[in-house]
KEMARTOR-418523 format. One record per atom (N, C-alpha, C): residue number from 1; chain; residue in one letter; x, y, z; atom name. Coordinates in nm, 2 decimals, padded with zeros to 4 digits. Layout:
N
<pt NUM A a <X Y Z> CA>
...
END
This chain:
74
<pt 1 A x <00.08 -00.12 00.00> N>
<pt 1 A x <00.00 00.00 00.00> CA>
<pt 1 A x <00.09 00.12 00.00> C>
<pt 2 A x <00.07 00.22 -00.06> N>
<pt 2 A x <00.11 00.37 -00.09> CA>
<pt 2 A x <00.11 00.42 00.08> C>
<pt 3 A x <00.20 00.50 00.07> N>
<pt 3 A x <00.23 00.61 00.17> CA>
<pt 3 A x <00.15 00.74 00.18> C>
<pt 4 A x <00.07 00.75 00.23> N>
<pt 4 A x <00.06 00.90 00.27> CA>
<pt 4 A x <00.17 00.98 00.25> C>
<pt 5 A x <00.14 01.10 00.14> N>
<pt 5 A x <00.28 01.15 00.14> CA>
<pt 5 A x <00.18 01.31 00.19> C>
<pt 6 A x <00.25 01.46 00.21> N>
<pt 6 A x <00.20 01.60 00.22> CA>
<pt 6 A x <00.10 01.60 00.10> C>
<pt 7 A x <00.14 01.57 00.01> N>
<pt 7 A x <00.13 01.58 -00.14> CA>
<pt 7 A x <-00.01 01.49 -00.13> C>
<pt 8 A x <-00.03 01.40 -00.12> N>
<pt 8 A x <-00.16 01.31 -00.07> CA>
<pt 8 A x <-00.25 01.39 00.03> C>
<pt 9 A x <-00.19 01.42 00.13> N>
<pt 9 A x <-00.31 01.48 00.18> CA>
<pt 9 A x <-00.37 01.62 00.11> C>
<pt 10 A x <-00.31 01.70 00.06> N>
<pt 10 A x <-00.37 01.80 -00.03> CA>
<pt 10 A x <-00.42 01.82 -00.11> C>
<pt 11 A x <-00.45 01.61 -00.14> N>
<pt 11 A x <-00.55 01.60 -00.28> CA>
<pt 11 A x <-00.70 01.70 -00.23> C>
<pt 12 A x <-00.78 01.71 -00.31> N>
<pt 12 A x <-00.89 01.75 -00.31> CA>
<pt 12 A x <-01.01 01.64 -00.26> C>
<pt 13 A x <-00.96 01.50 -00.31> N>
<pt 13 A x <-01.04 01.42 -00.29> CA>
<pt 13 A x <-01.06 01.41 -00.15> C>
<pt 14 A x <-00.94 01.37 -00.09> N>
<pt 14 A x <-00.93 01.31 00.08> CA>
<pt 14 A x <-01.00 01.46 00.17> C>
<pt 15 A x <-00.99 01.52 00.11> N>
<pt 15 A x <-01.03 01.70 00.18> CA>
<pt 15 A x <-01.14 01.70 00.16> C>
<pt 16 A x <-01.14 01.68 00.06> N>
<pt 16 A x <-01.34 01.66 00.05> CA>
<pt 16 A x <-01.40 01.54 00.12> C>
<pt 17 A x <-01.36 01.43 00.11> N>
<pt 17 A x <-01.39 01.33 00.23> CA>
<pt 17 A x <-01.41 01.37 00.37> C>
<pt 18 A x <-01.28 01.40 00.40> N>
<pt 18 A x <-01.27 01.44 00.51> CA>
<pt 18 A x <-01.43 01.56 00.57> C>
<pt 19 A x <-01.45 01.61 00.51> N>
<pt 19 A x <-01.52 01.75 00.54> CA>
<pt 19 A x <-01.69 01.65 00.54> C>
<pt 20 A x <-01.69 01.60 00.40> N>
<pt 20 A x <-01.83 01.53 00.40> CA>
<pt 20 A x <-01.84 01.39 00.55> C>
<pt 21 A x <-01.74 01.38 00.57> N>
<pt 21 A x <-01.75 01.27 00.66> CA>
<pt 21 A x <-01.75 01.36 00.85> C>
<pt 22 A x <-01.71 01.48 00.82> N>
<pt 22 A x <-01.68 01.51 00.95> CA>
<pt 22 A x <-01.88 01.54 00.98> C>
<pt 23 A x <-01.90 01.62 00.88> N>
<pt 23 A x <-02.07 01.68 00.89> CA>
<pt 23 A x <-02.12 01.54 00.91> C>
<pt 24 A x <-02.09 01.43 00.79> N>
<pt 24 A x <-02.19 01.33 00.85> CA>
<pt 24 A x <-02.18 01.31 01.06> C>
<pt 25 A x <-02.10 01.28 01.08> N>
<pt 25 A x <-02.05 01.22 01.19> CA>
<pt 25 A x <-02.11 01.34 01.28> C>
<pt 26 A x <-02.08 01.41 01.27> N>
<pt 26 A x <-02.19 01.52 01.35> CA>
<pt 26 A x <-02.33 01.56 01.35> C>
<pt 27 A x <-02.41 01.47 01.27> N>
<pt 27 A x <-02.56 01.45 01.23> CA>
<pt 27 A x <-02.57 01.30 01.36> C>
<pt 28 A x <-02.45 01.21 01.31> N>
<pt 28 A x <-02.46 01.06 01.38> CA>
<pt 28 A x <-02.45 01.10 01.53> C>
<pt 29 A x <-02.39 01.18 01.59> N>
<pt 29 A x <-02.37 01.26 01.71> CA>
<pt 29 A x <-02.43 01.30 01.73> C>
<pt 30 A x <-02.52 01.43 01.71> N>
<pt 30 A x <-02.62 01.48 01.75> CA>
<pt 30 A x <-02.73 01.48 01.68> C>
<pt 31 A x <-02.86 01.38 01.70> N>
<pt 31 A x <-02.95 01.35 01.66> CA>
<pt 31 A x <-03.07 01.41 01.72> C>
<pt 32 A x <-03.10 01.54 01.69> N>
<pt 32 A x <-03.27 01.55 01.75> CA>
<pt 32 A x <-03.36 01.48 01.68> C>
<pt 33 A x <-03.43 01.44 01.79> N>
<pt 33 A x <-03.53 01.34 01.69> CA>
<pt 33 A x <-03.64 01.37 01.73> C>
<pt 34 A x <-03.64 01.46 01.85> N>
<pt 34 A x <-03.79 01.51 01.90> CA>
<pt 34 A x <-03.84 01.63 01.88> C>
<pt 35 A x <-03.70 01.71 01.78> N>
<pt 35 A x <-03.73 01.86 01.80> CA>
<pt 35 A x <-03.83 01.88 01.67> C>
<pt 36 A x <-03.91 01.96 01.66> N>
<pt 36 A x <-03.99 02.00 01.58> CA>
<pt 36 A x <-04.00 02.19 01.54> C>
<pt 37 A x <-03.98 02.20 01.41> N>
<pt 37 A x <-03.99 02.33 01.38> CA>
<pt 37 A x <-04.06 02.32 01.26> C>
<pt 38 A x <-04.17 02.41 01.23> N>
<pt 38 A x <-04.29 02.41 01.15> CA>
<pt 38 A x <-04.34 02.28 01.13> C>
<pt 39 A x <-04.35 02.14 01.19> N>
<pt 39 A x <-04.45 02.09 01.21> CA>
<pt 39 A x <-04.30 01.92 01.11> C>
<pt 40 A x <-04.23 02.01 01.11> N>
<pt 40 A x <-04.06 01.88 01.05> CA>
<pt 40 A x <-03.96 01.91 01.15> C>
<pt 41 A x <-03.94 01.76 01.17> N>
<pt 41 A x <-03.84 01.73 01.22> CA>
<pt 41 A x <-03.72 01.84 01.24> C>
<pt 42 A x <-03.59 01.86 01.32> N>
<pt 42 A x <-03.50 01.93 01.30> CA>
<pt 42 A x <-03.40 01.89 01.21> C>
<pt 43 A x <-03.40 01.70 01.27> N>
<pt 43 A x <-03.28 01.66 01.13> CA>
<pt 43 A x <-03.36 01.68 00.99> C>
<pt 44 A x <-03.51 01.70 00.95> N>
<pt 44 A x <-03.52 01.73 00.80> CA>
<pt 44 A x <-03.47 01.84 00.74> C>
<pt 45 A x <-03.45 01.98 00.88> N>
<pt 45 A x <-03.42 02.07 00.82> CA>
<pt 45 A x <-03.27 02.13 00.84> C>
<pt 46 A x <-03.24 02.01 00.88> N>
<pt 46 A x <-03.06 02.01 00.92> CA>
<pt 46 A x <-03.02 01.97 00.78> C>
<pt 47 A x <-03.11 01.86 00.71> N>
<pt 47 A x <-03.06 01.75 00.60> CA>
<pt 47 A x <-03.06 01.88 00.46> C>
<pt 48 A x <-03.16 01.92 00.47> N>
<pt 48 A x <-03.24 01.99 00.40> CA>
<pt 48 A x <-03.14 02.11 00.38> C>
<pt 49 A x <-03.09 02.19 00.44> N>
<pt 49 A x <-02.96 02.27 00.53> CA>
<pt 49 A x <-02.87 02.21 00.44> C>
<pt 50 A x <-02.84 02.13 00.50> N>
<pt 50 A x <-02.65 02.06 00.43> CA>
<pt 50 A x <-02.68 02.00 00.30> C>
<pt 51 A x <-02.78 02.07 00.17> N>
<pt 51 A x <-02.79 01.99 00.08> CA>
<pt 51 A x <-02.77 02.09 00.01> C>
<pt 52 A x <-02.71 02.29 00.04> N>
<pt 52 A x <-02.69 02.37 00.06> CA>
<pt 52 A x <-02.52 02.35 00.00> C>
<pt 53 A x <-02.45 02.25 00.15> N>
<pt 53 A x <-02.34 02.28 00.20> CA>
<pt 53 A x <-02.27 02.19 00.10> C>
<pt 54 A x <-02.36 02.09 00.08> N>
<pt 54 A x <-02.30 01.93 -00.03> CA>
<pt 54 A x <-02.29 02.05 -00.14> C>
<pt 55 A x <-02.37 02.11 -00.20> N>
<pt 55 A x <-02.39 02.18 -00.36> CA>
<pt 55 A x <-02.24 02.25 -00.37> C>
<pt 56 A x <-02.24 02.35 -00.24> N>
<pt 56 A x <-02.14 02.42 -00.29> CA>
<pt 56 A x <-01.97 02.35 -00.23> C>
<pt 57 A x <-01.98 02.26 -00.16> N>
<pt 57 A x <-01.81 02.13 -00.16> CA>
<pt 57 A x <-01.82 02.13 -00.30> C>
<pt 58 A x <-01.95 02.10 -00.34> N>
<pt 58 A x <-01.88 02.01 -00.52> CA>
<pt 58 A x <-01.82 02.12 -00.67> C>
<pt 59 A x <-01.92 02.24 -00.64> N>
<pt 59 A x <-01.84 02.37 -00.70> CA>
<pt 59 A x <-01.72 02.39 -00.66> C>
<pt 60 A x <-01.70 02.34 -00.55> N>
<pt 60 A x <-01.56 02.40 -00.51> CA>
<pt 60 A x <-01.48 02.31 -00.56> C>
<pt 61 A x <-01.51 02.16 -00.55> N>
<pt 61 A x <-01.41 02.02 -00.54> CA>
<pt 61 A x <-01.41 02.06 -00.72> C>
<pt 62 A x <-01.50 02.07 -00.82> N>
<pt 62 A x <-01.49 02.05 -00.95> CA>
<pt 62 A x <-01.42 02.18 -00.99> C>
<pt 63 A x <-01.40 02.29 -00.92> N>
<pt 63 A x <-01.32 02.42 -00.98> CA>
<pt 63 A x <-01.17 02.40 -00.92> C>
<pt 64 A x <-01.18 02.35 -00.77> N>
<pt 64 A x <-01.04 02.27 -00.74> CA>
<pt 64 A x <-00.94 02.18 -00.86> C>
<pt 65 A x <-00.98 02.08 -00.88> N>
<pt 65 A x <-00.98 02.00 -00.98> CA>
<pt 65 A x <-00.92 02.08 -01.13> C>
<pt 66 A x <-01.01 02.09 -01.18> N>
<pt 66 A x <-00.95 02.16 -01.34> CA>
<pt 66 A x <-00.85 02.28 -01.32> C>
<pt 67 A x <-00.85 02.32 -01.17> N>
<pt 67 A x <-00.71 02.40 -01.15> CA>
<pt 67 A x <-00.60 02.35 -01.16> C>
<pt 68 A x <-00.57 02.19 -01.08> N>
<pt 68 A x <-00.49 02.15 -01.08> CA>
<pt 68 A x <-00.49 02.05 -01.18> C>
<pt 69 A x <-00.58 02.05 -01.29> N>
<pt 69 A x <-00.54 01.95 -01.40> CA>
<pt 69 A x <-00.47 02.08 -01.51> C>
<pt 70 A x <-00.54 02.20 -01.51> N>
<pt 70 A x <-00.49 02.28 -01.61> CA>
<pt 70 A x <-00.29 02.32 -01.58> C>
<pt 71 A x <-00.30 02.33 -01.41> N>
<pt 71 A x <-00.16 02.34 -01.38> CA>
<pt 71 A x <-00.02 02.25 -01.41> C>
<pt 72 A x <-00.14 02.08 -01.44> N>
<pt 72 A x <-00.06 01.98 -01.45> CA>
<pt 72 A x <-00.01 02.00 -01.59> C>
<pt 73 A x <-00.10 02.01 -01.70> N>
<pt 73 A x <-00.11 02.02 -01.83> CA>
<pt 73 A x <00.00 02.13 -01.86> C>
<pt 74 A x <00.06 02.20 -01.82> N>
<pt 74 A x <00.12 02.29 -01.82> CA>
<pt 74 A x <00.30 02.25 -01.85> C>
END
């Protein structure tokens, strides 16, 4: 198996993991499940919320990306 190198962790991919997995893990941790606001759940409008946060990682991960393929190309 490959080494973790600096260079590895600055991929975009693992960074983006990293971030999608941290939010998950903080949904799995804090679960209201009794709170109610306008007549939905809190996690519907937490889910609902971070669907917001997912849109704009992936603008960021796909403009990331063609930065560093145009730099490679170079």
């Amino acid at each position: 198996m490959e080494k973790l190198t600096k260079k590895k962790w600055k991929d975009p991919g693992i960074i983006m993991v990293i971030l999608l997995s941290t939010i998950a893990l903080i949904f799995w941790i804090w679960w209201p499940t009794d709170t109610y606001i306008g007549g939905i759940s809190l996690v519907g409008w937490a889910m609902f919320a971070c669907f917001f946060i997912w849109l704009a990682l992936t603008v960021i991960y796909v403009i990331w990306m063609e930065k560093i393929e145009k730099h490679e190309a170079e």
